[in-house]
Every structure is written in C-alpha cells, then in structure tokens.
N, C-alpha and C positions, 0 to 999 in steps of 0.2 A: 636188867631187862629194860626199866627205863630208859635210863640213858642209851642203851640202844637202839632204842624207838625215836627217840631225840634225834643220835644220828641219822638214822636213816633219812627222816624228816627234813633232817638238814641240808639232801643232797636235791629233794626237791628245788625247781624254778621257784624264784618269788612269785613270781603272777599266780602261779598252781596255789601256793601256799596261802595266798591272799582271796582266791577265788573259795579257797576250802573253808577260811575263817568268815568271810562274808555269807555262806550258807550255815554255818556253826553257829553266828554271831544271832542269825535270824530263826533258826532254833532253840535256842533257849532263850530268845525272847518271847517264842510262843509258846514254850514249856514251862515256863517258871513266872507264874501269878506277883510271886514276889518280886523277883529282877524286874519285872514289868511296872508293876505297881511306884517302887525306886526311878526306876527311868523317870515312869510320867510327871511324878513330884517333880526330880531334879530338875526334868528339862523345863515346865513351868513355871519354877521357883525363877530361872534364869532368863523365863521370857523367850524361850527356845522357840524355833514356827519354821514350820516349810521345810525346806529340803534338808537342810543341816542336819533336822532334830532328825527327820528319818535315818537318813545316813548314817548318826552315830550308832545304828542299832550293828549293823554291817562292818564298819569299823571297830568296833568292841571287839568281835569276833578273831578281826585280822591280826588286831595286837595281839592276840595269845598265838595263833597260828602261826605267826612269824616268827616267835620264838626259837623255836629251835636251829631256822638258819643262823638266826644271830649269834645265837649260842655256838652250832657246832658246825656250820657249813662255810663255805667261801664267803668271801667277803664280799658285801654288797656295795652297790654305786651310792657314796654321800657326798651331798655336796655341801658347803657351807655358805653360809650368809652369815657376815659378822665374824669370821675368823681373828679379825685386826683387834677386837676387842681382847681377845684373849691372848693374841700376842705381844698386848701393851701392856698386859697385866701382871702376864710371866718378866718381860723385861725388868718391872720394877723389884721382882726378886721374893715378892710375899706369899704368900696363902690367897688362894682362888677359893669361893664358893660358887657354887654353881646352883640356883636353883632351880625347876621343871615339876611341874603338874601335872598331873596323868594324862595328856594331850599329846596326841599323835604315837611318836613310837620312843616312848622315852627311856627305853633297853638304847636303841642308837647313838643315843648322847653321849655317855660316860666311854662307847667302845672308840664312837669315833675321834674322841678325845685323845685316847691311848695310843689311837697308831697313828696321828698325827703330833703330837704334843709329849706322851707319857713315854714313848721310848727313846724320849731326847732326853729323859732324865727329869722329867718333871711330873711321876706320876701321879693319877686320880684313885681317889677311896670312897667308893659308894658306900650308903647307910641302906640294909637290905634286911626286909623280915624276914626271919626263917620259920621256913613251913611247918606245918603241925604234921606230914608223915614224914620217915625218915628218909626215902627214898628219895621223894620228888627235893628233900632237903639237899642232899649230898649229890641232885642233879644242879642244884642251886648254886652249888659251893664251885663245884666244878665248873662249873658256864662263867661265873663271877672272878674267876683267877685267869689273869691272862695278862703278858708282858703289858707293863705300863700303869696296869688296874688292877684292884686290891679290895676286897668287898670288908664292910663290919657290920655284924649284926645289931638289933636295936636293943642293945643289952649298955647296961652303963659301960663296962667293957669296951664293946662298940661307941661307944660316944667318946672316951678317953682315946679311943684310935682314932675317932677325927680330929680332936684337938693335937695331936701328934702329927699330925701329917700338915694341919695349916702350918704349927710353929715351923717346921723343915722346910717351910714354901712352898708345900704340894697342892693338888686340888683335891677338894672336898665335892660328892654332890650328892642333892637328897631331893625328896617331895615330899616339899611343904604342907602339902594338903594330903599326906597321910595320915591317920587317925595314930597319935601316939600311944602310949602304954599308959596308964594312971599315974597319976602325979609329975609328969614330962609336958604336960601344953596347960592351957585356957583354953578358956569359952571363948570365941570370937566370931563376928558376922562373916559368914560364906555367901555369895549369893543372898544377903538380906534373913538367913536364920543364925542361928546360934551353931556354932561346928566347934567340936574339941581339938584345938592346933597347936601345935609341938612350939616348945619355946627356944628347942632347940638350934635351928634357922636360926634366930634373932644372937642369942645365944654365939655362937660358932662366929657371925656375922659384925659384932662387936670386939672380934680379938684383935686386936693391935695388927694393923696394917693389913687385916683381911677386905679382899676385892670382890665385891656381889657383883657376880653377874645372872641373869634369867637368860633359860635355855629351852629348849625345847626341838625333837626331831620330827620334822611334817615328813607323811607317809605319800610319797605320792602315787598318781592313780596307774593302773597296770604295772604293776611290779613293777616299775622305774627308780626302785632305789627311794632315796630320802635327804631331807634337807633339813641341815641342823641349825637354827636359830638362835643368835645369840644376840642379849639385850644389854648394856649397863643396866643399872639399878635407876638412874637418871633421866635414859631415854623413857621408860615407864611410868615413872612415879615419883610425881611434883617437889617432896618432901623426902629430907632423910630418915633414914630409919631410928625412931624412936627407943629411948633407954628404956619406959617403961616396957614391962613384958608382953603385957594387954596389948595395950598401942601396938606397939610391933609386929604381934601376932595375928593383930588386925590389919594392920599395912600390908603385909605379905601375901594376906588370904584378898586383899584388895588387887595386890602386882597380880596372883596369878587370875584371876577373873577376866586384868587385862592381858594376857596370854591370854586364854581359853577364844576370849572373844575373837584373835583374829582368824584363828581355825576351831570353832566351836563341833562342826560334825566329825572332829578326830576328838574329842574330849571322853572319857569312860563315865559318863553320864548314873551310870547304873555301879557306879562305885559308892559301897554306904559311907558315906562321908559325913553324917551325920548321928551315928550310932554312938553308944557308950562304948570309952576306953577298955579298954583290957587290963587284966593285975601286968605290972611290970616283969617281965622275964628275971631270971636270975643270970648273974654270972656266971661264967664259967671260967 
C-alpha cells in the first residue's frame, strides 16, 4: 500500500510536489511546539536572520515531498557544478568518499551519481538508517537499489560494506552530521555546541588512497530540477584531515557548517542534531 502511494506520488510534476511540501513543511511547523522549538535554537545557535531562516521552514517540507519522484518517478533535470572533480578522482583508480549534510536535496546526490558515473562501472554505496516500521522500511530498501547504487545500513554490517566498496574503488557516500548509534562518534562542536559525530567519515577517509570530496544537491526554485555540488576537501578546509578522531570529527562538523553556509535556507534546521545516540543496531 505504501509503496503504492510512493508511486503514485511519483508521477506528480515537481513544482506540484514542491508546492505540496512547502505547505506541509509550514504545518508542522505550526503543529509541533517541539519541531518549532529545535528550529529556533538551531537557527540561532547558527546566527540564522531574515529570509533564509524563514525559508528553511518551507524547504524542510519539500525535501520529504520530493521523495517520492526521486524514488519512483522519472528522472529529474540535474545539473552539475564540479563534475571534473569526480572525474579526476575515478581516473586515479581509488575509493571516492563523498561527503553531504542535510542541505538541500541530498537523496539527488548519490542518484545523480549513478546514472552518470555508477553505470560505467564505478558504483556508489550510501550508508542509510533503517526505519523503525517495516513498511515505510522495505519502501526504503526499494528506493535505495538501483543500477549503479547500492544502499548499507548503519549496522557494523553496513560499515564493513563501505570499507569493501572503497578497497574495489567504488564510491562511498554518507552524512556526516548524522547522529550515529553509541559508541560510533564523539562529542564534537556543531555550530559552537557539543553534537555526537560519527567517527566513521574520518575513519573510511583515512584508507589508503581514498579521495574526500564534499557534495551537496541545491533544490532549485519552481520545480527546475537541481544542482549537484561538488567540493575537494581543499577547496573548503585549510588543513588536512586529522589522525586524531576528535580533531577530525571536529574538522568535518567544521567543512559541513561551510557547505550549509552557502545555501543555508535549504539546510533541515529542525533535524535533532544534538540529541543522545542510540544503542547500536545489531547485525544481521
């Protein structure tokens, strides 16, 4: 039945789709004290002001509404910025990382990777929590397989399939600024408090001959499709990545601050990014 409703969803315009999540996005921000409450911190934790911060309310919205084309409808207009970076990276023959922050439409990255890049033989493996109903799970599973792309869950499991895919010289991609599972991150400053960050990134990042690059899909405005951005690690952030774990997981929670900042009203402002971990999943 879900996934039905998926498709259906899916055969909508984007503009419709985007127009439906920006009234969605502005409903449960007047429905939920909480989500509300998260917003107002994050955004002035970040120094947020003026149009942006409103915006993000509307944009939260879109990102889940648009779901389902990406999932299960025709292909959307993407365009890129920074393509050459990733085709200087496969050239050398290694492991791609790819990192992205919950900014803009960060479903668009890893797909539009795949049908440009993954079906020449160089597929990507996203790191993807799975949901707590089984349903909207096994809509998950489904959306996330598709020539070129290859999902693993955040199960050690899942973590042993991304070191598998860099050694093969595939790409890897995650966000960084997901809250991991207990005993997987540190404490590190976000935006100037303390946030629990996966050590994972750094981790993955230090295997012999892997290539960081920062990613990110900007949404643009009336259903016009999306623009996927692509950063070295160098263009962003002065310093290389640090052996310590701390350090490291503090540099990163640093790169993505500077992604956020140059499209801040696509960011998911009202994601608890600051909450206590979760017991680790098991294996399966």
């Amino acid at each position: 039945m879900l996934i039905t409703l998926f498709r259906t969803l899916g055969r909508w315009p984007l503009p419709a789709l985007h127009a439906l999540g920006w009234l969605g996005g502005w409903l449960v921000w007047l429905a939920s004290p909480t989500y509300r409450r998260r917003w107002r911190e994050h955004t002035r934790r970040a120094a947020l002001r003026g149009w942006a911060r409103w915006a993000s309310v509307g944009a939260a919205g879109q990102q889940v509404a648009e779901l389902p084309r990406l999932w299960f409808g025709p292909p959307v207009p993407v365009g890129w910025r920074g393509a050459a970076h990733i085709e200087a990276a496969l050239a050398r023959g290694n492991g791609v990382l790819f990192l992205t922050p919950h900014l803009g439409c960060f479903e668009v990255t890893p797909r539009a990777y795949a049908e440009r890049f993954g079906v020449q033989g160089r597929p990507i493996t996203v790191l993807y929590r799975p949901a707590r109903h089984a349903a909207l799970d096994a809509v998950l599973r489904q959306a996330r397989q598709r020539p070129g792309m290859a999902a693993a869950p955040t199960t050690l499991a899942g973590v042993r399939q991304l070191m598998q895919a860099l050694r093969r010289g595939e790409a890897v991609g995650l966000l960084p600024d997901q809250v991991p599972p207990q005993g997987l991150g540190v404490w590190a400053p976000f935006w100037g408090a303390p946030a629990y960050t996966m050590t994972l990134a750094a981790r993955l990042a230090q295997q012999p001959g892997v290539h960081v690059l920062l990613a990110w899909g900007e949404r643009l405005p009336w259903g016009r499709g999306y623009v996927v951005h692509v950063h070295p690690w160098a263009e962003v952030m002065d310093a290389p990545l640090a052996a310590d774990p701390a350090q490291a997981a503090a540099q990163i929670n640093q790169a993505m601050e500077r992604l956020i900042r140059r499209c801040p009203q696509q960011y998911l402002w009202g994601y608890a990014r600051y909450k206590q971990p979760r017991a680790l999943p098991q294996a399966t």
